[in-house]
N, CA, C and O atoms as a GROMACS GRO file, in nm:
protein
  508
    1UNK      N    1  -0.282   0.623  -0.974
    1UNK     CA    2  -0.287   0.743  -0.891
    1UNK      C    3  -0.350   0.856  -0.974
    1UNK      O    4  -0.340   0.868  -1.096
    2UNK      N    5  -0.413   0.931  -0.894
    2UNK     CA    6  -0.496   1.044  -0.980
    2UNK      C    7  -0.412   1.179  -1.044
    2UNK      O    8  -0.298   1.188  -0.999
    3UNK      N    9  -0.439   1.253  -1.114
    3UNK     CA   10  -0.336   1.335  -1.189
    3UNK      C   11  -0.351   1.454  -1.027
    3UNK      O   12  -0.253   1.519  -0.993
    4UNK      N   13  -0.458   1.461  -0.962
    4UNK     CA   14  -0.472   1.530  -0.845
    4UNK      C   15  -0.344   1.509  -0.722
    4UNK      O   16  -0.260   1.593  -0.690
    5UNK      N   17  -0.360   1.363  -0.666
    5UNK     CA   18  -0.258   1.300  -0.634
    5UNK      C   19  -0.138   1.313  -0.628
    5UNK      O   20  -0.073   1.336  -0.527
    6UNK      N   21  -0.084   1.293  -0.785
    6UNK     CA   22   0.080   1.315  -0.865
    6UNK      C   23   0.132   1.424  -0.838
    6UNK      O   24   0.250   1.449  -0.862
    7UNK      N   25   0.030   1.528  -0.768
    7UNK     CA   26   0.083   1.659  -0.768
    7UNK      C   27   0.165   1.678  -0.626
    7UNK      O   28   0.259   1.757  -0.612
    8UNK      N   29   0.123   1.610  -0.545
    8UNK     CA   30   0.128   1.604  -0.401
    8UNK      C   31   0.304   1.575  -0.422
    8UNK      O   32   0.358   1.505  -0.508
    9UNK      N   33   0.365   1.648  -0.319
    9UNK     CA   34   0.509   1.624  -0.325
    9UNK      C   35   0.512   1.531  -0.160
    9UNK      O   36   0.441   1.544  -0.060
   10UNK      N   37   0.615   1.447  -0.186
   10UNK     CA   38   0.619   1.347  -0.014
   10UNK      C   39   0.742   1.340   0.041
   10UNK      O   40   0.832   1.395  -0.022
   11UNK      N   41   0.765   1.289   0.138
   11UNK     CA   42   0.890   1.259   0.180
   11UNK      C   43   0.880   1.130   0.237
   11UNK      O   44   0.771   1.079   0.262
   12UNK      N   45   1.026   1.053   0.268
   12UNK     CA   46   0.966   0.938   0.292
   12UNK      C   47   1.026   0.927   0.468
   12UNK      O   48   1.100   1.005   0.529
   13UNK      N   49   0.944   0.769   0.525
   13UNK     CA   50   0.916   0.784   0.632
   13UNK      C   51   0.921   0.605   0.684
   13UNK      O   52   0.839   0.524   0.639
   14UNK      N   53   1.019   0.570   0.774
   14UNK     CA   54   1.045   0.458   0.816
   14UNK      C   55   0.885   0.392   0.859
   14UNK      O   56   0.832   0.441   0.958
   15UNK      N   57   0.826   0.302   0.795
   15UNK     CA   58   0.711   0.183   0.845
   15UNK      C   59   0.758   0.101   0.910
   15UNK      O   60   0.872   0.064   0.883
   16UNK      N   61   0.682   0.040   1.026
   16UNK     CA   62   0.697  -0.064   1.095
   16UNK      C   63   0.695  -0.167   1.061
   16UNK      O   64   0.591  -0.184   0.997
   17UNK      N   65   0.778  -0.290   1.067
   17UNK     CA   66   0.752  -0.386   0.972
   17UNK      C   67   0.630  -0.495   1.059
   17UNK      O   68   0.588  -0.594   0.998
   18UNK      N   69   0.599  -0.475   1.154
   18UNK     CA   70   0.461  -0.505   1.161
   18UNK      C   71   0.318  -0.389   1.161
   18UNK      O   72   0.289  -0.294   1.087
   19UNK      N   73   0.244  -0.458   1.296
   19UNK     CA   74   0.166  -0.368   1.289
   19UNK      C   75   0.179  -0.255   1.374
   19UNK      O   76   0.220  -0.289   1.484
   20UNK      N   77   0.158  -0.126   1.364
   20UNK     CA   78   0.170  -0.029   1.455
   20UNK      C   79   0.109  -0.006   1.584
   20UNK      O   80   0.018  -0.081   1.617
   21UNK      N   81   0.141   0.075   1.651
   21UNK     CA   82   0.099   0.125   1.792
   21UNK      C   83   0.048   0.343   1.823
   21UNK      O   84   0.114   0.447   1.819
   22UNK      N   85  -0.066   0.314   1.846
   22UNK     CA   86  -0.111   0.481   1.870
   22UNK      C   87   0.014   0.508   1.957
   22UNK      O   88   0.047   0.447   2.058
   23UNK      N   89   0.106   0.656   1.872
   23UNK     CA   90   0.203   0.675   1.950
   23UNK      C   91   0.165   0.839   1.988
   23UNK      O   92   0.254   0.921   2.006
   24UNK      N   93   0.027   0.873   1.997
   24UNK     CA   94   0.003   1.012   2.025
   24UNK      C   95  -0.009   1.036   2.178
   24UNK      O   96  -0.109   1.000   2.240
   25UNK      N   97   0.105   1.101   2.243
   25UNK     CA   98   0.063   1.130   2.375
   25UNK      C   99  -0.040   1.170   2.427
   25UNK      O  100  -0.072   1.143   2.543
   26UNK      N  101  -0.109   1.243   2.347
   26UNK     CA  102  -0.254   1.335   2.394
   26UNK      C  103  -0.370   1.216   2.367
   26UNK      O  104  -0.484   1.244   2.405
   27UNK      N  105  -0.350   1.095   2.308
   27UNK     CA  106  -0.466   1.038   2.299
   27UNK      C  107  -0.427   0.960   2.472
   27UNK      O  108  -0.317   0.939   2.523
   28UNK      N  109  -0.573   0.930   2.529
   28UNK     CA  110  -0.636   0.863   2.648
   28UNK      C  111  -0.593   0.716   2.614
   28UNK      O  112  -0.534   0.672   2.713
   29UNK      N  113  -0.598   0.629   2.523
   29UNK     CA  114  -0.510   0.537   2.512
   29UNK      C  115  -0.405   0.496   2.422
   29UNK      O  116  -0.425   0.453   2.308
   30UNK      N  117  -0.293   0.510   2.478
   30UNK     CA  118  -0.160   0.532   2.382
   30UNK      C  119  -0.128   0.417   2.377
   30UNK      O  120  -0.174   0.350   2.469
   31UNK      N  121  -0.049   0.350   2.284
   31UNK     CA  122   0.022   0.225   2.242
   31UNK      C  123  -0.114   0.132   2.248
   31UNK      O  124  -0.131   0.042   2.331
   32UNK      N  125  -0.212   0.170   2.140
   32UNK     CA  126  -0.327   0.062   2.139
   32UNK      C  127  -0.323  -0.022   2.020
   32UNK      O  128  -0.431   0.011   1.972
   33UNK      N  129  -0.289  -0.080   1.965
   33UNK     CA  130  -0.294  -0.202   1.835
   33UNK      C  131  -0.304  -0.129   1.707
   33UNK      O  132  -0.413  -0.074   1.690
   34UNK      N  133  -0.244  -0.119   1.641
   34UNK     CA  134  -0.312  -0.051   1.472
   34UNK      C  135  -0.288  -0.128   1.386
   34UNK      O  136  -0.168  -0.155   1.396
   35UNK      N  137  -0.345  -0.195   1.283
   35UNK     CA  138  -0.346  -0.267   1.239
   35UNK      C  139  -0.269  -0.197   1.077
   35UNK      O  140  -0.338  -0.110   1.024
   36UNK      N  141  -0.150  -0.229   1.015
   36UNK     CA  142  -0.104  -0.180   0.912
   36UNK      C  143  -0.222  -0.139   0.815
   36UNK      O  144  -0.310  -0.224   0.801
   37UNK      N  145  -0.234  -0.037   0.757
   37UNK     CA  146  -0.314   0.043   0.717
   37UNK      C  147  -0.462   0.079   0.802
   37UNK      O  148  -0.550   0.143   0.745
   38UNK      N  149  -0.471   0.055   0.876
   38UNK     CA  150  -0.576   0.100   0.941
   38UNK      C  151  -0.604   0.240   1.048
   38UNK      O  152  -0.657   0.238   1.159
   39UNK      N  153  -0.563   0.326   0.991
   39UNK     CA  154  -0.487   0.397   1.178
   39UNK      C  155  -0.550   0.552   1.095
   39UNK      O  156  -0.647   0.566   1.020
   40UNK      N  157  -0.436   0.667   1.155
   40UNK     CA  158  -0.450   0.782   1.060
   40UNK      C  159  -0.361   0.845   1.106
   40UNK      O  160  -0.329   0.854   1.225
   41UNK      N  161  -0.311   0.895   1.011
   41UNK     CA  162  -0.162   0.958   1.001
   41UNK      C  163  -0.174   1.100   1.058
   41UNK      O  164  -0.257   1.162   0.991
   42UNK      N  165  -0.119   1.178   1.164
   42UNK     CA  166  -0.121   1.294   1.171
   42UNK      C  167  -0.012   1.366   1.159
   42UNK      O  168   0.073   1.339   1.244
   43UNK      N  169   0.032   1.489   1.046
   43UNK     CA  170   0.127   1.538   1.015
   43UNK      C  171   0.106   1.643   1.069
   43UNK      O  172  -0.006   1.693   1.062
   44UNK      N  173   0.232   1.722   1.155
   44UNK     CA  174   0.211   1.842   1.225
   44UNK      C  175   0.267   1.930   1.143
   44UNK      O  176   0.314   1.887   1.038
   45UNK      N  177   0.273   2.055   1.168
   45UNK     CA  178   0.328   2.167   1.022
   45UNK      C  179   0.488   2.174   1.049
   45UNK      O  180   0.573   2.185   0.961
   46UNK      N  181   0.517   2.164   1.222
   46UNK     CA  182   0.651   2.127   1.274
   46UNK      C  183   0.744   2.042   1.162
   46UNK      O  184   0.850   2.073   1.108
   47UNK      N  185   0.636   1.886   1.151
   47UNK     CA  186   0.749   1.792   1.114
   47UNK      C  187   0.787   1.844   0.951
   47UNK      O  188   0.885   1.824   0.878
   48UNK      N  189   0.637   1.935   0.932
   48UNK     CA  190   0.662   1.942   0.772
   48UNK      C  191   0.769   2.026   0.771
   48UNK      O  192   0.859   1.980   0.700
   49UNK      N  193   0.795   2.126   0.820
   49UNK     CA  194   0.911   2.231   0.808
   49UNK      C  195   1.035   2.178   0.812
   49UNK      O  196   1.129   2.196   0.734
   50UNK      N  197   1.022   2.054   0.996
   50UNK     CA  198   1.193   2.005   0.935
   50UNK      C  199   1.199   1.948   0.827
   50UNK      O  200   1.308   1.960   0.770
   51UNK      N  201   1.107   1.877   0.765
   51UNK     CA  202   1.132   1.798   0.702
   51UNK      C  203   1.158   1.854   0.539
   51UNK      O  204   1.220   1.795   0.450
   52UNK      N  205   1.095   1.978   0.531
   52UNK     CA  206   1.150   2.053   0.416
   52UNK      C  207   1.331   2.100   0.401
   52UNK      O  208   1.391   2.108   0.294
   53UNK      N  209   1.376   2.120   0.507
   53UNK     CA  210   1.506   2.147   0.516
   53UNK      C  211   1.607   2.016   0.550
   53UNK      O  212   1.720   1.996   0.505
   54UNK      N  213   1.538   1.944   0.632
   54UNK     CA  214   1.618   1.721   0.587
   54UNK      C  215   1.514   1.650   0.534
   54UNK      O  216   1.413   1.609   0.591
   55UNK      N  217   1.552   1.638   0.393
   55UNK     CA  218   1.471   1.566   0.382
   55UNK      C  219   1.468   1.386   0.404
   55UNK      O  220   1.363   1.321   0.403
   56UNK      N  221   1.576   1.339   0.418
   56UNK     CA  222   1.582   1.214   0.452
   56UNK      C  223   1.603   1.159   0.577
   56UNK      O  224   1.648   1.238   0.660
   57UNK      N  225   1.588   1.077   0.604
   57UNK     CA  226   1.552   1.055   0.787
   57UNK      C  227   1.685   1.064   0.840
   57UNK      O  228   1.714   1.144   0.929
   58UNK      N  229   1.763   0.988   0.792
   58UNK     CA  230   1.907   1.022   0.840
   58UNK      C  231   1.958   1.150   0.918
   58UNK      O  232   2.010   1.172   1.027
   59UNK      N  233   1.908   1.240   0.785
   59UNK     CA  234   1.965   1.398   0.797
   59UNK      C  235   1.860   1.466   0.942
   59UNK      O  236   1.902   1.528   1.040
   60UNK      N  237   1.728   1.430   0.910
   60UNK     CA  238   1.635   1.471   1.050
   60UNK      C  239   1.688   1.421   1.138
   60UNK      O  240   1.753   1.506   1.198
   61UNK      N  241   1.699   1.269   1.204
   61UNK     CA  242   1.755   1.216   1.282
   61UNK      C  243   1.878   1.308   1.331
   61UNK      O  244   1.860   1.346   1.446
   62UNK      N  245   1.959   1.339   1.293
   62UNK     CA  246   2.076   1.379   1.330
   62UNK      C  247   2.100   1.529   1.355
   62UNK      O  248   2.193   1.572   1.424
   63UNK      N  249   1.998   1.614   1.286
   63UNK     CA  250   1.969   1.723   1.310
   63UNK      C  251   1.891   1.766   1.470
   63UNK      O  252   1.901   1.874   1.529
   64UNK      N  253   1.832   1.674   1.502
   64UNK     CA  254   1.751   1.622   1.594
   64UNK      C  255   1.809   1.619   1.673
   64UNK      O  256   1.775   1.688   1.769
   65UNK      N  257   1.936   1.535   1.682
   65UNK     CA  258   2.019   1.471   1.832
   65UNK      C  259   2.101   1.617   1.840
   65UNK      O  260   2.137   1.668   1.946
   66UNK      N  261   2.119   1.664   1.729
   66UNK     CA  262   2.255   1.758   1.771
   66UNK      C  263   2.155   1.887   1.843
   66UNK      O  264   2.208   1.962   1.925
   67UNK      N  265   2.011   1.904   1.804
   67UNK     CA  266   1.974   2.042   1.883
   67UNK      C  267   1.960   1.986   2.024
   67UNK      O  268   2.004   2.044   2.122
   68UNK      N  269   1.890   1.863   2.027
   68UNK     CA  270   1.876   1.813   2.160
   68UNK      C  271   2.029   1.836   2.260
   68UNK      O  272   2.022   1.883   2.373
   69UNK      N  273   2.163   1.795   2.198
   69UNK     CA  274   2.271   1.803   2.277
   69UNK      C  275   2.322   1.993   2.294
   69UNK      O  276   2.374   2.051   2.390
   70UNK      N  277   2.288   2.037   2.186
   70UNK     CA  278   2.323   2.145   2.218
   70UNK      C  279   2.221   2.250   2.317
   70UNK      O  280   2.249   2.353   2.377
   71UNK      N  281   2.093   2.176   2.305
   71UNK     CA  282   2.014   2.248   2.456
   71UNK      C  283   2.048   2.184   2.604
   71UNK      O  284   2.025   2.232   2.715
   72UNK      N  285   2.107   2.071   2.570
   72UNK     CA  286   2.182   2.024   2.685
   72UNK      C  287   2.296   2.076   2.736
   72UNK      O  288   2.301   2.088   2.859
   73UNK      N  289   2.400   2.113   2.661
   73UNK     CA  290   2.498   2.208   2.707
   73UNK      C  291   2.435   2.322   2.741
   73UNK      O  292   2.449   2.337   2.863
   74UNK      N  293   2.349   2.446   2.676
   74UNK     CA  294   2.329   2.552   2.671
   74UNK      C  295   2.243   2.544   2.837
   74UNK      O  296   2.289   2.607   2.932
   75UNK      N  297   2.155   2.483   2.846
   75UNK     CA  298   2.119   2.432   2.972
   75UNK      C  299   2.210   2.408   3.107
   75UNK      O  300   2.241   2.479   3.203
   76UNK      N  301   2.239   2.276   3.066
   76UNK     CA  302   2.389   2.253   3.161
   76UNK      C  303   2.286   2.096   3.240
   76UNK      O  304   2.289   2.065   3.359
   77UNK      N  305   2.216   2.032   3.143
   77UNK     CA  306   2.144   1.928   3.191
   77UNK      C  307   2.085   1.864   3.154
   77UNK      O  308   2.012   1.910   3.066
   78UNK      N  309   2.068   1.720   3.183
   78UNK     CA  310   2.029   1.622   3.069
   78UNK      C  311   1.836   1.647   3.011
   78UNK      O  312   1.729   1.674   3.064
   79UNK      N  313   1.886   1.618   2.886
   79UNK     CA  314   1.731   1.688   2.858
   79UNK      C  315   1.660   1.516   2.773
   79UNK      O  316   1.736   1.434   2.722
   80UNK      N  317   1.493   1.499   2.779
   80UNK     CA  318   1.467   1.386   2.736
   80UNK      C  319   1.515   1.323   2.551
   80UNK      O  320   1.536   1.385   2.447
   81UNK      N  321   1.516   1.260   2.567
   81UNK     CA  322   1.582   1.204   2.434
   81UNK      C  323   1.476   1.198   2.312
   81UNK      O  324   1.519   1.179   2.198
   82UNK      N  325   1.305   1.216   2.340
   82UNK     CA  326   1.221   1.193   2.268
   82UNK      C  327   1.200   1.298   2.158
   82UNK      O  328   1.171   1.408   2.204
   83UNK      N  329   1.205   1.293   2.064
   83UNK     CA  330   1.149   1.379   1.945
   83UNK      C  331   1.085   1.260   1.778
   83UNK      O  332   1.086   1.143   1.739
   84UNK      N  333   1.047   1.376   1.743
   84UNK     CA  334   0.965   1.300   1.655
   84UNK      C  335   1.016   1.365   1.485
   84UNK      O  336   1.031   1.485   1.462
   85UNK      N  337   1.037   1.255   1.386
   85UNK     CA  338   1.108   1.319   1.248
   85UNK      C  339   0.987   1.233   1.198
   85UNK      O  340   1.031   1.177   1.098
   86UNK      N  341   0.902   1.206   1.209
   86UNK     CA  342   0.775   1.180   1.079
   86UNK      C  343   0.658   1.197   1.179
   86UNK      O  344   0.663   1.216   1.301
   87UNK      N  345   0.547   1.184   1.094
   87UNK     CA  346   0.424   1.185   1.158
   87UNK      C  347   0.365   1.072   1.256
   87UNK      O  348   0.405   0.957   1.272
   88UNK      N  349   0.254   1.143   1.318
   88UNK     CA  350   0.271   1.028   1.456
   88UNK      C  351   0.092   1.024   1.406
   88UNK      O  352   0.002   1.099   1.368
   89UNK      N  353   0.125   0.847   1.447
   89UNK     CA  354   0.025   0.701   1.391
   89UNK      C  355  -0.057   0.776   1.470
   89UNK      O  356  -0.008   0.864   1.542
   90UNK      N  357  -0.241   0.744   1.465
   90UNK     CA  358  -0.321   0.770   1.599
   90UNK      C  359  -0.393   0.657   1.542
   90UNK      O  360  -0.364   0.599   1.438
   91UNK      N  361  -0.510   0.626   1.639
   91UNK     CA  362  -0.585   0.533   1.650
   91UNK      C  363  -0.753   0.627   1.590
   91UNK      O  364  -0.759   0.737   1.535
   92UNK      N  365  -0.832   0.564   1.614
   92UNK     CA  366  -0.962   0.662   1.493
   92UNK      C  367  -0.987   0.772   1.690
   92UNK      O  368  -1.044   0.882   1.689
   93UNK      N  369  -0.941   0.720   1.805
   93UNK     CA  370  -1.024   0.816   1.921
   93UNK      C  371  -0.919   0.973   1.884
   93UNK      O  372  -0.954   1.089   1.862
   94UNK      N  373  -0.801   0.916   1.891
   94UNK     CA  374  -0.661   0.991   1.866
   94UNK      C  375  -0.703   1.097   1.764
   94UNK      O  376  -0.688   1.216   1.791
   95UNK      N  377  -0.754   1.059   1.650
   95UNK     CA  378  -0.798   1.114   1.550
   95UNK      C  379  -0.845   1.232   1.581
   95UNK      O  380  -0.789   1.341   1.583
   96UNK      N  381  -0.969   1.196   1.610
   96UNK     CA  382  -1.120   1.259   1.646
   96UNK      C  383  -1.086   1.375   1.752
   96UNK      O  384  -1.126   1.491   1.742
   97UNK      N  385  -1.000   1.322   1.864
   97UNK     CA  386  -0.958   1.437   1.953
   97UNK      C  387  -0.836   1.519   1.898
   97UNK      O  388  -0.767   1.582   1.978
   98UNK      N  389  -0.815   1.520   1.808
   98UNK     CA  390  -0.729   1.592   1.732
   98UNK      C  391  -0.793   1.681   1.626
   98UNK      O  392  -0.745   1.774   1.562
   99UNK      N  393  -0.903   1.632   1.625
   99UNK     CA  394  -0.990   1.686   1.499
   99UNK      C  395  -0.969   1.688   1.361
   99UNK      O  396  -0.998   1.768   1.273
  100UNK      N  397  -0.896   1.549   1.364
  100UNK     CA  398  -0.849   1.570   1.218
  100UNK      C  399  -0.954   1.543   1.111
  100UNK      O  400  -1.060   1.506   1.159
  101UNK      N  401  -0.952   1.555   0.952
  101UNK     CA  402  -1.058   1.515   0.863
  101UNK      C  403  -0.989   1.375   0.827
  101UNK      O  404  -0.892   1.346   0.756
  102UNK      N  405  -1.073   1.305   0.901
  102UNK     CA  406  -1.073   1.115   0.907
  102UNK      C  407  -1.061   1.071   0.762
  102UNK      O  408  -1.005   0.963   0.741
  103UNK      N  409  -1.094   1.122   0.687
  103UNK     CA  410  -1.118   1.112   0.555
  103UNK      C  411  -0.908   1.107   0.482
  103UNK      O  412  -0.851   1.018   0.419
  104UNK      N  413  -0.874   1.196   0.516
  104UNK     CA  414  -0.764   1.232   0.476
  104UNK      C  415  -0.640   1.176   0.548
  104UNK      O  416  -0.531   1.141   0.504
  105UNK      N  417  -0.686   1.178   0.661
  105UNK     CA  418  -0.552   1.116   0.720
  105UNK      C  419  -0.580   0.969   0.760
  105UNK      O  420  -0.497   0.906   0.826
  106UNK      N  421  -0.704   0.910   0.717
  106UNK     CA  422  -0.701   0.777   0.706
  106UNK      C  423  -0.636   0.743   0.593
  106UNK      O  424  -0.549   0.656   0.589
  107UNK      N  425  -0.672   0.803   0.503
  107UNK     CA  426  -0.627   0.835   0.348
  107UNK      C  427  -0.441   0.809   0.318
  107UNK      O  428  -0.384   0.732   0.241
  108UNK      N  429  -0.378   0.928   0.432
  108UNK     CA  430  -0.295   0.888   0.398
  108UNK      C  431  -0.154   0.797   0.467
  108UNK      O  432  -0.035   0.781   0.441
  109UNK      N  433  -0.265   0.746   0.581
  109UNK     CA  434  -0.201   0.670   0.661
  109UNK      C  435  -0.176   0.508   0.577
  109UNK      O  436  -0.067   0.451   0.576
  110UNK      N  437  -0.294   0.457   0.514
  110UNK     CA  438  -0.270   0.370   0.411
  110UNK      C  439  -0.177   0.390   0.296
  110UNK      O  440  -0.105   0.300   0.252
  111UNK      N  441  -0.181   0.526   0.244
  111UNK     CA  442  -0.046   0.518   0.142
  111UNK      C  443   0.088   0.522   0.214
  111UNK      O  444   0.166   0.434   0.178
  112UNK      N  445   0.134   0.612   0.318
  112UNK     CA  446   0.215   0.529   0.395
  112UNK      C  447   0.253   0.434   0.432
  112UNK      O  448   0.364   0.428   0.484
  113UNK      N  449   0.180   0.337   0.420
  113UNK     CA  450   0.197   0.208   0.479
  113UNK      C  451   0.248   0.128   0.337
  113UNK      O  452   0.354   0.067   0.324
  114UNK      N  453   0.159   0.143   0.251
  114UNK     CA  454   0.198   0.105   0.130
  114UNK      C  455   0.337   0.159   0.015
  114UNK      O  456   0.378   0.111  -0.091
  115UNK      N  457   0.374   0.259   0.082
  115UNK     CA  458   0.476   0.326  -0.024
  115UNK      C  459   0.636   0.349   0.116
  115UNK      O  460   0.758   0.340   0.107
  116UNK      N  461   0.562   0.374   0.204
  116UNK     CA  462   0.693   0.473   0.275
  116UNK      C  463   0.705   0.593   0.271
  116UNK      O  464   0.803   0.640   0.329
  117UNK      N  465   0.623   0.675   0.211
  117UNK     CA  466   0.577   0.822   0.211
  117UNK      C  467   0.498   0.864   0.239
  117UNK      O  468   0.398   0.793   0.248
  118UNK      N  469   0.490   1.014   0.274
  118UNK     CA  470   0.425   1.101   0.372
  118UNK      C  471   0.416   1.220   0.263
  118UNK      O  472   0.501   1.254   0.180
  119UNK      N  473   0.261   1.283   0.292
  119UNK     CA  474   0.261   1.364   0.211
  119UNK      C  475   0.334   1.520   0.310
  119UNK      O  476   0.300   1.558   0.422
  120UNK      N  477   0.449   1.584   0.210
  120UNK     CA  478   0.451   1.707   0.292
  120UNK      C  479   0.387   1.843   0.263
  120UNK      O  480   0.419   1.936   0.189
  121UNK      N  481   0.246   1.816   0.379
  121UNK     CA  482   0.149   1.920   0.418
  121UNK      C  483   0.132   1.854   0.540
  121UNK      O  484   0.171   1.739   0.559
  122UNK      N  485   0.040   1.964   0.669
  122UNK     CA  486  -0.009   1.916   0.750
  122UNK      C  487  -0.129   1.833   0.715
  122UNK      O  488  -0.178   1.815   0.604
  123UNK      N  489  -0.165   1.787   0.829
  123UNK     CA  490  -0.318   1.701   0.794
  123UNK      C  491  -0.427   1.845   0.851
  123UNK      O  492  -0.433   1.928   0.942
  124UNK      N  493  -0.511   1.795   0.711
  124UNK     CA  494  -0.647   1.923   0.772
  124UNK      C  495  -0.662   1.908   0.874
  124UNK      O  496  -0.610   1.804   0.915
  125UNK      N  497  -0.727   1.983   0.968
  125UNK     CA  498  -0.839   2.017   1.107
  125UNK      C  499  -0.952   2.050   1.084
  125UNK      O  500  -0.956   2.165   1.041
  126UNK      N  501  -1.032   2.010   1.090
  126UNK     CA  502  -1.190   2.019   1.082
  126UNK      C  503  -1.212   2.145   1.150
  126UNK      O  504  -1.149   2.174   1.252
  127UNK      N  505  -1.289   2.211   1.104
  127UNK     CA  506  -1.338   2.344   1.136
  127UNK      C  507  -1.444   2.308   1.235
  127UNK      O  508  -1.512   2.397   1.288
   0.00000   0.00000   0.00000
């Protein structure tokens, strides 16, 4: 790893023990094949923040269910169960309509795959 690299602080992040699936709602085709390391990781600044204050999935996870139940009371109604505690897989279209720099979050969608960590920063946006 590069002394550039080493600097990068991560958190870590449950892998699929096969191959993955585009889980980006905004991409046009969702749940399309990804082949373990092949995909690109998109980190939102959201997940980075929770994830600065839990850092282990456990602690997100559970931080997670309890705001979800407590907007359910505060509400007075069942609210969807979906949220997200790591970064969400895309496929290279997913990417592109996201504008991410392909370079980087292809980048670090393979060390993910290979380690279980996520770097915590967002992924660039192409200008």
């Amino acid at each position: 790893m590069s002394e550039k690299a080493s600097q990068i602080e991560y958190f870590e992040c449950s892998v699929p023990p096969g191959d993955g699936r585009c889980s980006d709602n905004n991409c046009p085709c969702p749940e399309v094949r990804i082949p373990r390391g092949e995909g690109y990781l998109y980190i939102s600044k959201e997940i980075v923040e929770l994830r600065s204050k839990h850092r282990d999935e456990k602690s997100a996870d559970l931080y997670m269910r309890m705001k979800l139940a407590a907007k359910q009371v505060m509400l007075g109604q069942e609210m969807p169960q979906f949220y997200s505690i790591g970064p969400i897989l895309v496929c290279e279209k997913g990417a592109k309509l996201r504008n991410l720099n392909l370079k980087v979050a292809s980048a670090d969608d393979k060390y993910w795959w290979e380690t279980g960590k996520v770097p915590f920063r967002p992924t660039p946006i192409l200008q």
